[in-house]
C-alpha positions as CSV (number, residue, x, y, z in Angstrom):
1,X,12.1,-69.7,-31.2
2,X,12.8,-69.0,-34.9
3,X,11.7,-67.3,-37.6
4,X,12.1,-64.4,-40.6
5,X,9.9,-61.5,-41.5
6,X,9.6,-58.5,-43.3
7,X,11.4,-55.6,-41.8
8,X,8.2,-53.0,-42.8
9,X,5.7,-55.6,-41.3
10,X,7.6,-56.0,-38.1
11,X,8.3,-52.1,-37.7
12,X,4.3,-51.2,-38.1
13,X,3.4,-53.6,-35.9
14,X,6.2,-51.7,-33.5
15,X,5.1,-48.1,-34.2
16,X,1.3,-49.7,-33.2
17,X,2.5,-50.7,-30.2
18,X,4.6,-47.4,-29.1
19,X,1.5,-45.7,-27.6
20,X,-0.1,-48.6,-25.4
21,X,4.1,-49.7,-24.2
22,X,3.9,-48.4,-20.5
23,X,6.9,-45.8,-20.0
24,X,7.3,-45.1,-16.5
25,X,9.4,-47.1,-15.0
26,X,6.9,-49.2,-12.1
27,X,7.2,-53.0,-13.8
28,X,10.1,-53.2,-16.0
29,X,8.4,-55.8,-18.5
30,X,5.9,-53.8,-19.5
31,X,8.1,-51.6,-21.5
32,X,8.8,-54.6,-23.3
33,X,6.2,-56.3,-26.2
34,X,5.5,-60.0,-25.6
35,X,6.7,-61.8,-29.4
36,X,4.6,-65.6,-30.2
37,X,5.8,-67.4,-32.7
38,X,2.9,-69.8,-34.2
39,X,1.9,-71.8,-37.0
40,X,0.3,-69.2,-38.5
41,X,2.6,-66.6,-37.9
42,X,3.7,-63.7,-35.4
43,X,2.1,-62.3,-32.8
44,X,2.8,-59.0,-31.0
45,X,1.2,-58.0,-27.9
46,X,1.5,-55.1,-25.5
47,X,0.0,-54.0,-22.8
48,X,0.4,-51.3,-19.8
49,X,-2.2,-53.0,-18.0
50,X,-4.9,-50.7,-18.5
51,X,-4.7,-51.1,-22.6
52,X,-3.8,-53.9,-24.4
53,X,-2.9,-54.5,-27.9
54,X,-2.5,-57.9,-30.3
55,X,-1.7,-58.1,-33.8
56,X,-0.8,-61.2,-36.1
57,X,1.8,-60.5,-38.7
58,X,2.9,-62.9,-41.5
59,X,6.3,-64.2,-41.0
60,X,8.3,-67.6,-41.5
61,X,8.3,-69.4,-38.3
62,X,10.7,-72.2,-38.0
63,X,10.5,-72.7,-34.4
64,X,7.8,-71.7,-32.4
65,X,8.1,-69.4,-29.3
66,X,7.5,-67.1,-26.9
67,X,9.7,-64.1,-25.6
68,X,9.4,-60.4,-24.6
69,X,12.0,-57.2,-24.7
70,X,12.3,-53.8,-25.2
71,X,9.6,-52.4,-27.6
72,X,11.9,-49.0,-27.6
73,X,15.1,-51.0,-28.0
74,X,13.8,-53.0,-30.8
75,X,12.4,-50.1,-32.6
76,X,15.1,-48.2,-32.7
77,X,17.0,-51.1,-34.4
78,X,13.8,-51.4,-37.3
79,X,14.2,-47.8,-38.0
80,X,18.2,-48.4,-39.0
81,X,18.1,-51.8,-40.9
82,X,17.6,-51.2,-44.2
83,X,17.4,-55.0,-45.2
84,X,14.0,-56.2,-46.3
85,X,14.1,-59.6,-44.3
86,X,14.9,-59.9,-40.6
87,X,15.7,-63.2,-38.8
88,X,15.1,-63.6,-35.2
89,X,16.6,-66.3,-32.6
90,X,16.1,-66.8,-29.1
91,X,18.6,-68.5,-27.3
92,X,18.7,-69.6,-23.7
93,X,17.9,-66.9,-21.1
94,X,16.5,-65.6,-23.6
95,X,18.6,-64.0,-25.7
96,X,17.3,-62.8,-28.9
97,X,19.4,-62.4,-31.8
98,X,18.7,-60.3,-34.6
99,X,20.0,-60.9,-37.9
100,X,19.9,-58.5,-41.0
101,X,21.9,-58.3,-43.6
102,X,25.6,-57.5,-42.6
103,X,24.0,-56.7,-38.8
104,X,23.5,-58.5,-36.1
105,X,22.2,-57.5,-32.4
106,X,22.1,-59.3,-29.1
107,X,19.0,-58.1,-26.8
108,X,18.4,-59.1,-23.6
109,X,15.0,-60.5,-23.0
110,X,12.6,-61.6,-20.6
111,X,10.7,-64.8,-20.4
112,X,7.3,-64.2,-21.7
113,X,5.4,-66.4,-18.2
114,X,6.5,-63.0,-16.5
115,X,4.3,-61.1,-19.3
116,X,0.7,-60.0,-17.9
117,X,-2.3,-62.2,-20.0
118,X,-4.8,-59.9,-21.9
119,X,-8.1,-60.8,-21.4
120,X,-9.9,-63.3,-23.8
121,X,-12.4,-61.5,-26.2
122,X,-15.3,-62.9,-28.0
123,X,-16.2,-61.4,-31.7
124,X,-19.8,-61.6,-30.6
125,X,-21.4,-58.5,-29.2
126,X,-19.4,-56.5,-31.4
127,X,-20.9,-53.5,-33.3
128,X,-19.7,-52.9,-37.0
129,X,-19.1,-49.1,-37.3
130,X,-18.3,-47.5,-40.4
131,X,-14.0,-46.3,-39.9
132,X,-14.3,-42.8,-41.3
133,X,-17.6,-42.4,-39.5
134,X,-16.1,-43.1,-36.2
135,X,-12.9,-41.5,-36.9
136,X,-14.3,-38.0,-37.9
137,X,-16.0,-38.4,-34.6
138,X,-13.1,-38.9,-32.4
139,X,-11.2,-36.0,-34.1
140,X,-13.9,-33.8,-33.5
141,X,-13.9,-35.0,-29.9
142,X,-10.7,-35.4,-28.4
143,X,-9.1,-32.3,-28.4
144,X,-12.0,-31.2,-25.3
145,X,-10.9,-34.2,-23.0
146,X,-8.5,-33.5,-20.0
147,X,-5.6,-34.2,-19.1
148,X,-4.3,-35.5,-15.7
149,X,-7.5,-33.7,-14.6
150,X,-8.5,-34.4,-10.8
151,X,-11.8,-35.1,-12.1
152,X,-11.1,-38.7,-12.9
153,X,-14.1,-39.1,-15.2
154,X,-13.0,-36.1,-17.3
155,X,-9.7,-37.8,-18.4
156,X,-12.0,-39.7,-20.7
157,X,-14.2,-39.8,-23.6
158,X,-18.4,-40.4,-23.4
159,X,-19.5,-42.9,-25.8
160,X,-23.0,-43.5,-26.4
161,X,-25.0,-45.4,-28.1
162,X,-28.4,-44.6,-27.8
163,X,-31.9,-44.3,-29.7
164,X,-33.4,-41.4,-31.1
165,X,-36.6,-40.9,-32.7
166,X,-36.1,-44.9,-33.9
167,X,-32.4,-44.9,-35.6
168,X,-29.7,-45.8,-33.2
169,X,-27.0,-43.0,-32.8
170,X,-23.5,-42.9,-31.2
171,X,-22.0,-39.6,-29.7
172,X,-18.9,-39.1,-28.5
173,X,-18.5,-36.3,-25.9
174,X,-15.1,-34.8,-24.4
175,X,-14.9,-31.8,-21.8
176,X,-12.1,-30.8,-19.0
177,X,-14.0,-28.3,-17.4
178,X,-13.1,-25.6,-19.7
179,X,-14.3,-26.4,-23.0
180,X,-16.6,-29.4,-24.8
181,X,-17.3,-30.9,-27.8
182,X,-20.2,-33.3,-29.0
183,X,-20.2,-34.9,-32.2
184,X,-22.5,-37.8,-33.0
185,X,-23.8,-39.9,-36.2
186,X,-26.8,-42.3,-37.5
187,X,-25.8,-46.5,-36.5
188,X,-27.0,-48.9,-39.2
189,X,-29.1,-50.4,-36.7
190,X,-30.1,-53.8,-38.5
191,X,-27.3,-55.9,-37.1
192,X,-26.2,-53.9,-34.2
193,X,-26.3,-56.5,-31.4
194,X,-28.1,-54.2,-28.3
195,X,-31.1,-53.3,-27.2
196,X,-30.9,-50.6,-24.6
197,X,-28.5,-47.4,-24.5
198,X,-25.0,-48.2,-23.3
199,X,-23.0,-46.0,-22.0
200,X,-18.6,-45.9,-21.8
201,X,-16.1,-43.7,-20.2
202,X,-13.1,-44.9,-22.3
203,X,-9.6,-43.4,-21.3
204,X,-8.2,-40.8,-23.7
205,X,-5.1,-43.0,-24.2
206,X,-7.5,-45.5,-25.8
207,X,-9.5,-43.0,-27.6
208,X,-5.9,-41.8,-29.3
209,X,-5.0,-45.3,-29.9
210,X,-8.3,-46.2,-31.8
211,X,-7.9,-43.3,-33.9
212,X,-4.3,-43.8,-34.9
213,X,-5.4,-47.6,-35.8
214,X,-8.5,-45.6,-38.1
215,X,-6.2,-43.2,-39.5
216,X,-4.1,-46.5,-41.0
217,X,-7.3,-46.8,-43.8
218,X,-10.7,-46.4,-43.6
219,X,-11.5,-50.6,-43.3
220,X,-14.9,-51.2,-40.9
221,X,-14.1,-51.5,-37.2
222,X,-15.8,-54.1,-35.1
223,X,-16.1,-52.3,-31.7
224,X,-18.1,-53.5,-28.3
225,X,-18.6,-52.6,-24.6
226,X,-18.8,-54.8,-21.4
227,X,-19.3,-54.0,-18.3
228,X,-16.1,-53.1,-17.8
229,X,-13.9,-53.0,-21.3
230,X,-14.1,-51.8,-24.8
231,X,-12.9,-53.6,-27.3
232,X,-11.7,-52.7,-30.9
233,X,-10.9,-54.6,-33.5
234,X,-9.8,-54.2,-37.2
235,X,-7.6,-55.9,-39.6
236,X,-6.3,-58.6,-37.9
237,X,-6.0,-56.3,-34.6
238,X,-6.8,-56.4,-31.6
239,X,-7.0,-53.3,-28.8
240,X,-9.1,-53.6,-25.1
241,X,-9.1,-51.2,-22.6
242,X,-10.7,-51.2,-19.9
243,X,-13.8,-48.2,-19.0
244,X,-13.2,-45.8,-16.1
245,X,-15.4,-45.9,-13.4
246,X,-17.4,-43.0,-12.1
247,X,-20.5,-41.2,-13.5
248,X,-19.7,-38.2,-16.4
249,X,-21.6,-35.0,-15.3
250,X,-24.2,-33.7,-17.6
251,X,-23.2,-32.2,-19.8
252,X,-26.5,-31.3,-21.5
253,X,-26.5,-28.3,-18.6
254,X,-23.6,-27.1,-19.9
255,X,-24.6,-26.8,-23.7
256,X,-26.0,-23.1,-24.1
257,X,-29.5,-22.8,-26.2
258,X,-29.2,-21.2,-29.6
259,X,-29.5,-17.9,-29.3
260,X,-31.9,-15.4,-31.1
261,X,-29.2,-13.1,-32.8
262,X,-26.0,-15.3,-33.4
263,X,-23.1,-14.7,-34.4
264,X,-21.7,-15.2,-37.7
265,X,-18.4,-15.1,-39.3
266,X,-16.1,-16.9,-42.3
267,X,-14.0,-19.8,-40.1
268,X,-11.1,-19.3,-42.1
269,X,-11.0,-15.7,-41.6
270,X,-11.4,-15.8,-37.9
271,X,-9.4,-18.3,-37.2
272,X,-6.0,-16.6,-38.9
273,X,-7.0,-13.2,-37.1
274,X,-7.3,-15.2,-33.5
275,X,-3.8,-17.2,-34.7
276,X,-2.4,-13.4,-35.6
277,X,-3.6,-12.0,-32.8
278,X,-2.5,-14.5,-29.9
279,X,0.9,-13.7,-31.0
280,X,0.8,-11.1,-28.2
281,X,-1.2,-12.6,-25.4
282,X,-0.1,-13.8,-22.2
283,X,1.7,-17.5,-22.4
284,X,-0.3,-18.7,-19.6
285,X,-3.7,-17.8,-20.3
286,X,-3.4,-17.0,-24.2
287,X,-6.3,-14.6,-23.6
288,X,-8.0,-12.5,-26.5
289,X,-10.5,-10.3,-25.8
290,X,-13.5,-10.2,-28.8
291,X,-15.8,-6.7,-29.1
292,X,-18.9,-8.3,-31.2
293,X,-20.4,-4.7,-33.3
294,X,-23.2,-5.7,-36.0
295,X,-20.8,-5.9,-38.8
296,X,-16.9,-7.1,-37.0
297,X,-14.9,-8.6,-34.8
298,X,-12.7,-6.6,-33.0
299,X,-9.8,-9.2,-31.9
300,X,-7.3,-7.0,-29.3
301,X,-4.7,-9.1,-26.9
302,X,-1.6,-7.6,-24.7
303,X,1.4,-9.0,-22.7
304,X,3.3,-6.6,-20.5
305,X,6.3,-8.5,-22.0
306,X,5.7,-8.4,-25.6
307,X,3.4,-5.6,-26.5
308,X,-0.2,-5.7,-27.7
309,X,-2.0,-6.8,-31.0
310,X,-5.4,-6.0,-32.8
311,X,-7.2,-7.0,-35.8
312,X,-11.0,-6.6,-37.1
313,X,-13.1,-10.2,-38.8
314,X,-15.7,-9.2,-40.9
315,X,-18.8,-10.5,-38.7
316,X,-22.9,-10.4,-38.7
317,X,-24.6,-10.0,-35.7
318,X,-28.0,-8.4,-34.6
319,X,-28.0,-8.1,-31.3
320,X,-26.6,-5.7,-28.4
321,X,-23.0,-5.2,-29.1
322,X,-20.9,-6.4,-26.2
323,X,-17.0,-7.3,-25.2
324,X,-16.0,-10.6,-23.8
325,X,-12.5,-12.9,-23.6
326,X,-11.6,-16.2,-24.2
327,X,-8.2,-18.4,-24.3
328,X,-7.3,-18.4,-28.2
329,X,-5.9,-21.8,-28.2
330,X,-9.3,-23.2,-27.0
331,X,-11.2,-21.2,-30.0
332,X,-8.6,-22.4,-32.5
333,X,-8.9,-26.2,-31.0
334,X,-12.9,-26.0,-32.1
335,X,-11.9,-24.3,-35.5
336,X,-9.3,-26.7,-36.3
337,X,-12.3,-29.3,-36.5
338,X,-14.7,-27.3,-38.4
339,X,-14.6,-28.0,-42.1
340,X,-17.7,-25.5,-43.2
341,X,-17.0,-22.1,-44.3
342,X,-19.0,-20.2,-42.3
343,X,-20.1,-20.9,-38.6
344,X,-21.7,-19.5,-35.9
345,X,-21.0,-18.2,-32.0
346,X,-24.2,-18.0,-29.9
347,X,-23.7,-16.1,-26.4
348,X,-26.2,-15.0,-24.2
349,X,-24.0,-12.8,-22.0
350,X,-20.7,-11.5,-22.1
351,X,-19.8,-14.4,-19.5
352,X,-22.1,-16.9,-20.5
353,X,-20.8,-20.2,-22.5
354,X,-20.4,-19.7,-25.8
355,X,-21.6,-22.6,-27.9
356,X,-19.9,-22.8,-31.8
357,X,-21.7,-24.8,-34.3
358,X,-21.4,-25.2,-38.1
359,X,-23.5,-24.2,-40.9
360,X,-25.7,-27.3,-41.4
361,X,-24.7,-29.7,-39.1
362,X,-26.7,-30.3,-35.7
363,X,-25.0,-33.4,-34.7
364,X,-21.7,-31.0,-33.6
365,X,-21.3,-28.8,-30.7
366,X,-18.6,-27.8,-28.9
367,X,-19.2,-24.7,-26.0
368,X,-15.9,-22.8,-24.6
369,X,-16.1,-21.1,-21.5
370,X,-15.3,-16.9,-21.6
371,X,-12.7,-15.9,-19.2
372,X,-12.5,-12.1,-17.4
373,X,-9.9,-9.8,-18.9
């Protein structure tokens, strides 16, 4: 195997691949990427057997080939080569030799039989989905889903596709038992290739990995579901992963009504007040406690180690005035994804869920459970 290519191609097909590379150390190949050499150029795959990734880069093949190594190793190497062309040679045992400039490295390989097989995919079945649509929905989503949670199911993200009132829709839904968020948006539904809801779990390591690939540019995904595996692809790429098994609990029971007398306050002024405020609390809990009146919020938090911190959020609300607590950081997850200017709480109880939503949107809705101070 032998052929050149552009340093910057090589070293974004390696920062692609960083996330999916297994790290743990339980089969040593699959830290390393599997490099073809082919007619038509190079391919990079990786995979941790749970998520795989392809991409075909543009390079100058002389000799075609196969061969895997370090995905770590070699993109430490990228990052230091300032040389715009890079020639690679595998020798016997396979030895790859890496030529730039004035540099050269020897890396130890593996041979690329040893390297697992991704699955074969077929482009039919996919759905086209609009990349900013789909990306705005994942960032408004992803924050809420667990991690290393020992609720299996809640380690990943819903997906849905589904029909309502005639247009398809897709919503995304992420919870750990603590908090949850729901976004969702209108399909074109003239070529979508279904004809009955489907429902995914898809791992959050996929869901962070498909929204890295969006946040590349905004070029229209093809995405689809088996029985077993999603599959994404955009721009010559190429990512499966396969579902998680298990059924997602319903979360509609979770998702508190709109109440009669909501509350209703400027985002940008509450959030710096809870960031302000937090300062103080506890490390482990990061608990504020919020006294709604008609016209504030009284934000007050204490630590026996630090001291104690208070501030007042303008505020409109109608109802009973009452006190409740929550952990700041979840608050400022759901406000971080809020791009109106105003938005609303809605609590039933001092205990009871409190649901957030925005001003104009009802296809977003995330709920954060109070906690006793």
């Amino acid at each position: 195997m032998k052929l050149r290519i552009n340093r910057d191609d090589l070293l974004t097909a390696l920062q692609r691949v960083q996330g999916v590379v297994e790290k743990r150390n339980t089969m040593p190949i699959l830290a390393n990427i599997l490099l073809e050499a082919k007619p038509e150029g190079l391919d990079v795959l990786a995979t941790d057997l749970e998520i795989g990734m392809r991409g075909l880069y543009k390079a100058d093949v002389q000799e075609p080939g196969s061969v895997t190594f370090s995905a770590r190793k070699l993109f430490e190497i990228l990052r230091e080569i300032r040389e715009p062309q890079i020639q690679l040679t595998v020798t016997e045992n396979s030895w790859v030799t890496i030529q730039a400039g004035r540099s050269q490295f020897r890396v130890v390989g593996l041979p690329s039989q040893d390297f697992p097989s991704l699955p074969a995919i077929d482009r039919e079945g996919l759905m086209p989905l609009p990349g900013s649509g789909l990306l705005e929905l994942l960032r408004r989503t992803i924050f809420a889903v667990g991690d290393h949670d020992t609720r299996y199911v809640l380690n990943g993200l819903l997906v849905t596709v589904f029909q309502q009132d005639g247009r398809w829709m897709i919503r995304l839904v992420g919870t750990d038992g603590h908090r949850l968020a729901l976004a969702e948006q209108e399909l074109d539904g003239k070529d979508l290739p279904i004809s009955e809801e489907t429902k995914v779990i898809v791992p959050k390591k996929a869901a962070i990995e498909i929204r890295r690939l969006l946040e590349e540019d905004e070029s229209e995904p093809l995405i689809g579901f088996t029985r077993n595996m999603v599959i994404f692809r955009k721009s010559g790429l190429v990512l499966t992963s396969r579902v998680m098994e298990g059924t997602y609990p319903n979360y509609h029971q979770v998702i508190p009504k709109n109440g009669a007398h909501p509350i209703t306050v400027e985002r940008a002024d509450f959030e710096g007040a809870l960031r302000r405020v937090s300062l103080l609390s506890t490390d482990r809990s990061h608990a504020v406690k919020l006294s709604i009146t008609t016209d504030r919020i009284i934000l007050h938090s204490s630590s026996p180690d630090f001291g104690e911190a208070q501030e007042d959020c303008p505020a409109t609300f109608k109802g009973k005035e009452f006190s409740t607590g929550f952990n700041a950081r979840y608050l400022l997850d759901v406000l971080a994804v809020i791009p109106t200017e105003r938005l609303s709480l809605h609590m039933e109880s001092p205990l009871s869920p409190c649901l957030i939503s925005e001003e104009g949107n009802p296809h977003f809705k995330a709920v954060v459970m109070p906690i006793k101070i």
